[in-house]
C-alpha positions, 0 to 999 in steps of 0.5 A: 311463672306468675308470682303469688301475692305475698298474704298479710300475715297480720291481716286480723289486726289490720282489719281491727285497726281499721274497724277502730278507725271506721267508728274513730271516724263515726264518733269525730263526725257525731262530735263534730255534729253536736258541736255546730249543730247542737244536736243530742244524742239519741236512741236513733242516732246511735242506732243509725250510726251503728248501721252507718258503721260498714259503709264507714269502714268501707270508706276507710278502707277505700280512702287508705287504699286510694292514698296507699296506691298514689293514684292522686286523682282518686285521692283529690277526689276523696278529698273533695268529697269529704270538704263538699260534704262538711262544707256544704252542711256546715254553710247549711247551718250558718245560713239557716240554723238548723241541719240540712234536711233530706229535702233540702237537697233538692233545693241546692242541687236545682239551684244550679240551674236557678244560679241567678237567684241565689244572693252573691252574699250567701258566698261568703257564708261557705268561706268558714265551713270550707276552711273547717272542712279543710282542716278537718281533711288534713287531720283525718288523711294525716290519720290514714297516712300514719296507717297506710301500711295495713293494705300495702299487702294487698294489690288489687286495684279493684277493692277502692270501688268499695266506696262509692258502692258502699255509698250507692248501696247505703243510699238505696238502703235508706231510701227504701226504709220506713221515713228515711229522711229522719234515718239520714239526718242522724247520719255523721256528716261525712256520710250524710250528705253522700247519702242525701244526694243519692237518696234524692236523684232516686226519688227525683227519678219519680217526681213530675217535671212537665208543665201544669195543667191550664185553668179549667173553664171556671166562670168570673162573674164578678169583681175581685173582693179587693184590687190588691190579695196578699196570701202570706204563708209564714213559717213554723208559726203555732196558732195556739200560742197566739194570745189572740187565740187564748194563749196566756202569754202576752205574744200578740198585744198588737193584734189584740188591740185590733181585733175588731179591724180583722177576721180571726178563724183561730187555730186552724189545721195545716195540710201538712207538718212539712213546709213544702207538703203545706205549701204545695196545697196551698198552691196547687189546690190539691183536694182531700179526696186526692190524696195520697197523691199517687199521680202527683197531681199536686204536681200537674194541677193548674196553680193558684198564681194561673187562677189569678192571672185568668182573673187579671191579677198580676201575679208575684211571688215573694221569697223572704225565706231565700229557698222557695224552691223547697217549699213548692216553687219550681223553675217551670212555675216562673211564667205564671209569676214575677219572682221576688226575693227579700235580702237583709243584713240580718235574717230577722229584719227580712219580714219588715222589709217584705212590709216595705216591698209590698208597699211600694209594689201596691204603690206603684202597681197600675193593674191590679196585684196578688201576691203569694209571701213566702215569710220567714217566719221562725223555724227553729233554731229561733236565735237568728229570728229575732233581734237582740233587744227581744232576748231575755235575759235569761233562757228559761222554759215557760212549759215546754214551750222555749221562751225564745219562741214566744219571743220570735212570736212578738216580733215576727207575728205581732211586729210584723202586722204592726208594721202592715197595718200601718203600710197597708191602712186605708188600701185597697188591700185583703191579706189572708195570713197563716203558716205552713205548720205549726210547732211542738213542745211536748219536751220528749225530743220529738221534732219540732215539725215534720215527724212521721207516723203519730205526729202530734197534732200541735205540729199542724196548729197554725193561725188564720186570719183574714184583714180587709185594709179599708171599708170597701175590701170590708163590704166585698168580702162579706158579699163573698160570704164574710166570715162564718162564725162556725168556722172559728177554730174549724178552718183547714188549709185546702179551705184555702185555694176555694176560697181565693178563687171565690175571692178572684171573682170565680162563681162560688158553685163552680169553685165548690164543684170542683176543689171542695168548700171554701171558707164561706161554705160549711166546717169540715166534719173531718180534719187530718193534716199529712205527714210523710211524703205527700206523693210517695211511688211506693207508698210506705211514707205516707200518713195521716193524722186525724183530729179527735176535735175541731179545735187544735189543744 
């Protein structure tokens, strides 16, 4: 006869034991959080930590159970997840100074099959996070080991799947809340990247994969605006803390010293506050009448690079950021473009070498070129973003606005055109400059950029200007329609792709017809930028933000 299994008789205490080191496991990874990722502690990330808690004890109890039974496969494996999780964030971070968001999961999981993109030096960035992962690990199984005897009692060999259905379940969950991405970010790390990870193979599910439609039957009828376009797209620059733009500090002295050389259309307002929503307009021409973009046209339409190459351009993208793939670049985009990436010892000097790059490609080019720049730019944290000499000595506010940030404004905005008036001077060069988003201070611990619902309008505050490098480009660009005074402090990213195609040579009624007024044509009466997602299959994520005035305050 089959013997019962004998009851833990302490099972009550067990079960507390074991809650206790579930949020004993919560807290070391909110610690470990704020310690390297300099993260405070809020209202939400308590409350997400709190609803993490059952995935947290199921984890515990499915970690303690594994190593009980002396499977060692099951245990490595539990391992391996904790180390690939911490070591993938933390890398994350030494990379690029800020938290591993929702989105970037796509970049690193896509990036195995672009493994011959990614810079052999990034490596090395893993190795310190790795050890600190490791380290970690022993700790916590030195933990578990002490407690292994609270389940020694129980002999079920299915309750361990507890924690990859705990993990599949949360992941669901989170998906399926209201602006997930930011519930996940406040997740410890441990859970995060678990999370992540399932959150993006369910969205990914949705998303259009095939190639993009061809260009449609527009007509050239006439030459280029200038041999050589550059559409630079920087990153996190705010166009209202431009001293061009009225600013009071003195962060663009350069520019102010040149402004009768190019056209300032002063603070514009982003598509997006999110660097791949942004981006995916700008290269897609997505319209305002499509959105939201529920047949992710934004994903079919013909792009920006296949317009240029109808027109005779060679095409170029240049990666100075090193994630393009975040930011609207897929692998199936490469035929219509030559990628190019841009390597420094150190991240601020990126955009000064993309000044040289850009140089020798227009030097050296026979035919003609257009060149997409994804810049660095300055995404917070700004450390990293500018070189030591721009540090001040101390780190005071000016506002809310972070002196740092005005600092990085000095070097990547002001430095930058300083050095590409001097490369690009006399050539037969038009660059078009703005940024994906913009930046806010408003000091009441929103998000920089990127928020969801009610995002303040500072975040989608971004620069425009346009710079012919000689008297020739100067003339054809007024043939296209020059600059519009009334569009001063008026412009609007899906301006953007309409007026790149008028600059191609494509007949301006065409254009208009059918991807919406340009930046000769008429303002915009209405402007909103997205926040959210901007194709989203169930459309809960979705939001747009209208301005109450055409000018950005």
């Amino acid at each position: 006869m089959r013997e019962k299994t004998a009851r833990n008789p302490y099972l009550i205490r067990d079960l507390f034991t074991l809650a206790i080191c579930a949020l004993a496991v919560c807290i070391i990874c909110l610690l470990v959080d704020l310690l390297f990722l300099e993260l405070r502690v809020t209202a939400q990330a308590v409350s997400d930590i709190v609803v993490a808690l059952p995935a947290f004890f199921a984890l515990c109890y499915g970690c303690v159970r594994i190593w009980g039974s002396g499977n060692k496969f099951a245990a490595a494996l539990t391992v391996a997840v904790f180390v690939i999780s911490l070591g993938v964030q933390l890398g994350f971070v030494l990379i690029q100074h800020r938290p591993l968001l929702p989105h970037d999961m796509g970049l690193l999981i896509d990036g195995i099959g672009m493994i011959r993109y990614i810079p052999m030096n990034i490596i090395r960035f893993f190795l310190k996070p790795i050890v600190i992962s490791v380290i970690g690990m022993a700790v916590l199984s030195f933990l578990f080991w002490k407690i292994r005897h609270v389940f020694l009692a129980f002999h079920s060999s299915r309750l361990p799947i507890l924690t990859p259905a705990a993990l599949f379940a949360f992941g669901v969950i989170y998906y399926l809340l209201p602006n997930n991405a930011w519930h996940l970010i406040n997740c410890p790390i441990i859970l995060r990247i678990p999370l992540m990870t399932t959150s993006w193979f369910i969205r990914d599910n949705f998303v259009y994969r095939g190639p993009r439609d061809k260009p449609e039957n527009l007509e050239i009828i006439k030459e280029p605006a200038a041999r050589h376009i550059i559409f630079i797209v920087d990153e996190s620059v705010g166009g209202k803390y431009l001293g061009i733009n009225g600013y009071p500090s003195n962060t663009t002295p350069f520019l102010e010293s040149m402004q009768g050389e190019f056209f300032n259309y002063g603070q514009c307002c982003s598509a997006a506050n999110l660097s791949q929503n942004s981006n995916l307009v700008l290269v897609s021409g997505l319209t305002k009448n499509q959105l939201p973009d529920r047949n992710q046209a934004v994903m079919r339409q013909p792009s920006i690079f296949a317009y240029a190459k109808k027109a005779g351009f060679q095409t170029y993208y240049l990666d100075v950021q090193g994630y393009s793939r975040g930011n609207s670049i897929y692998p199936r985009d490469f035929a219509d473009f030559t990628m190019q990436k841009i390597q420094a010892k150190h991240f601020f000097d990126r955009d000064i070498q993309s000044v040289v790059h850009l140089r020798n490609l227009i030097d050296q080019s026979e035919e003609p070129t257009f060149t997409y720049v994804l810049k660095a730019g300055i995404h917070y944290g700004y450390e990293n973003k500018i070189p030591p000499a721009y540090y001040p000595d101390a780190l005071p506010e000016r506002g809310h606005v972070p002196e740092l940030y005005h600092r990085a404004i000095r070097w990547t905005v002001d430095e930058f055109f300083t050095s590409l008036e001097r490369a690009m001077r006399g050539k037969d060069v038009l660059v078009v400059y703005t940024s994906d988003h913009g930046q806010n201070f408003l000091g009441d611990g929103s998000a920089p950029h990127g928020a969801g619902q009610n995002a303040p309008i500072d975040q989608a505050n971004v620069p425009l200007i346009i710079w012919p490098f000689s008297e020739k480009v100067r003339q054809a660009f007024e043939g296209c329609g020059g600059y519009v005074p009334e569009m001063r402090d008026r412009a609007w990213h899906f301006q953007f792709f309409p007026t790149l195609l008028q600059l191609f040579g494509y007949r301006s009624d065409d254009v208009v017809k059918r991807y919406g007024d340009g930046l000769f044509q008429k303002p915009p009466e209405k402007r909103f930028f997205v926040s959210g997602k901007l194709f989203d299959e169930f459309g809960k994520d979705y939001w747009e933000t209208y301005l109450n005035d055409f000018r950005l305050n």
